[in-house]
N, C-alpha and C positions, 0 to 999 in steps of 0.2 A: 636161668633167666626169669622165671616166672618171680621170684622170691624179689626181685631188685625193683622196686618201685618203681615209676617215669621217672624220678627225680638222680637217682642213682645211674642208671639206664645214659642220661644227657650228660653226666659224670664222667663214664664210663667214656663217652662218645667225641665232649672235649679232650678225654687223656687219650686219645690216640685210634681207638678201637670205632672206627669208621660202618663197621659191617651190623655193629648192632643196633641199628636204626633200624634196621629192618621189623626188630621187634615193636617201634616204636609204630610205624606204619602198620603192624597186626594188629598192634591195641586201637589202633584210633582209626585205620580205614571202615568199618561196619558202622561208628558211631558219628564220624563226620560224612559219611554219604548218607547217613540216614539225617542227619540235621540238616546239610543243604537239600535233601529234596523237601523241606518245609520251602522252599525256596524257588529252585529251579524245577521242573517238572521234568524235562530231557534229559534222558538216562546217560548218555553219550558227554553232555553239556557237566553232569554233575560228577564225572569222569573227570573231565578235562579240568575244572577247579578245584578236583581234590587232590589233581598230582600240583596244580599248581600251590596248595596248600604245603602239603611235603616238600618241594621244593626250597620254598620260600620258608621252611620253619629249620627247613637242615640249612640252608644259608644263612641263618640268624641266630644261631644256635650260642654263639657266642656273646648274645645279649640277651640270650634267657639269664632269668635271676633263677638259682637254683636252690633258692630258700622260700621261693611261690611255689604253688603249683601249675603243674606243666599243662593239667588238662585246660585249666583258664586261659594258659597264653594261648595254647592253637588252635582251642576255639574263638579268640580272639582274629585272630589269622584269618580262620574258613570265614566268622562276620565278616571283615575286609573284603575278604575274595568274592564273597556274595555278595556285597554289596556294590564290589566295583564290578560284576557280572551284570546284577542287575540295572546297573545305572547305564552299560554298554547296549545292551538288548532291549532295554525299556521294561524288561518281564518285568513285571510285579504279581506273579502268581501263586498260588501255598495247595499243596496236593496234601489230604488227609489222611490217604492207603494207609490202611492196620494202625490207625490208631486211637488209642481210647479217648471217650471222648471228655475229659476232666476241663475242659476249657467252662462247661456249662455246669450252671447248678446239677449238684446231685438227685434232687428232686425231680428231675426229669426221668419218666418211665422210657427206655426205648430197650425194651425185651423182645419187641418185634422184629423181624427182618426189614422188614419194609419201613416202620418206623424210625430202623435205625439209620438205615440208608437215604432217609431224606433229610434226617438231622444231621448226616452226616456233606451233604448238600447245599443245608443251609449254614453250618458252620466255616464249609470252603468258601461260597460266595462271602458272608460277612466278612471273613478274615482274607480271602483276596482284593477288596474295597478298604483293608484298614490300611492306614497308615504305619510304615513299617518299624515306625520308632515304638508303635504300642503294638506290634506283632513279634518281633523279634523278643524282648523279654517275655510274654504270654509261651512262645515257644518253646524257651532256654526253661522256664520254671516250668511247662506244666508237662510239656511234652520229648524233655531234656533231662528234664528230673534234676537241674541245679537250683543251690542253695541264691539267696538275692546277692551274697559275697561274691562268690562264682560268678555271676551273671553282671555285678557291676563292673569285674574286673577285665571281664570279655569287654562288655561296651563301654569301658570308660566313662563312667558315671555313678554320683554317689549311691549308696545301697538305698535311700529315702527315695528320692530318683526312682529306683529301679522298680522300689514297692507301690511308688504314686502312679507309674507306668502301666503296672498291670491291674494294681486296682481302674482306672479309667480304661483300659483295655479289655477287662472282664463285661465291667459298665456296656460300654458301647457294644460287647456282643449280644448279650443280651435284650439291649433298648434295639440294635438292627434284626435278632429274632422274632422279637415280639409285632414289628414292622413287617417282616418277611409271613409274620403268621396270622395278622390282621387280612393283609391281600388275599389269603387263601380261602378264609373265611367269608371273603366278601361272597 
């Protein structure tokens, strides 16, 4: 099982062999609960949208194109579900737990504990005030680790798009940092 790609795997799963979805759901429940909680904060909540995820991707299974990649359509999917989560709830929330903090310039010293904990502080507040059309690619690229192909194909939108995105996304975290760090200084 290990050796057969996602792509062979969906193969496998339209010819008849229903069971080996299961594998599909090993590879991909660790890495879409960890991308919706950029999202959702409630452990229980981010539960409940990732069976909905699986669900709705083994239902649709028959209009995967099996000459794309798989990881782009369901994380196309979990975007969906997260976003009609959050448009239900109102949340517009982003929880930062264990992770590095690549959204900001590298030049940023945070070697300290404490340091790093408040940048890490200010980086949740900025990015739970941004807008989620410039949060979501900032997430898929920095904290996702996909390519702007990947990432256009999730949100339907050209790769120029996706790049103008994060660039004005980076921007604005930044220009709300330096905001967040003028008041502290006062």
């Amino acid at each position: 099982m290990e050796k057969l790609n996602d792509e062979q795997i969906i193969k496998e799963i339209l010819s008849g062999d229903t069971e080996i979805y299961r594998e599909i759901i090993r590879r991909y429940e660790d890495k879409l609960s960890r991308y919706l909680h950029k999202f959702i904060s409630d452990k229980d909540d981010i539960e409940d949208v990732l069976q909905n995820v699986f669900i709705k991707a083994y239902k649709n299974l028959y209009g995967f194109d099996v000459n794309k990649k798989f990881s782009s359509w369901i994380y196309r999917i979990s975007h969906n579900e997260a976003i009609n989560y959050l448009k239900k709830y109102k949340s517009n929330r982003i929880c930062l737990d264990d992770i590095e903090y690549k959204l900001i310039d590298d030049k940023v010293d945070i070697n300290k504990e404490a340091d790093r904990k408040f940048l890490k502080e200010e980086v949740e507040e900025v990015l739970n005030k941004m807008n989620v059309k410039y949060r979501e690619p900032l997430v898929l690229f920095y904290l996702e680790e996909m390519s702007y192909e990947e990432i256009s194909d999730i949100l339907k939108m050209p790769k120029n798009t996706v790049g103008t995105l994060i660039l004005r996304g980076k921007k604005s975290i930044k220009d709300n940092l330096e905001e967040i760090r003028k008041k502290y200084e006062k």
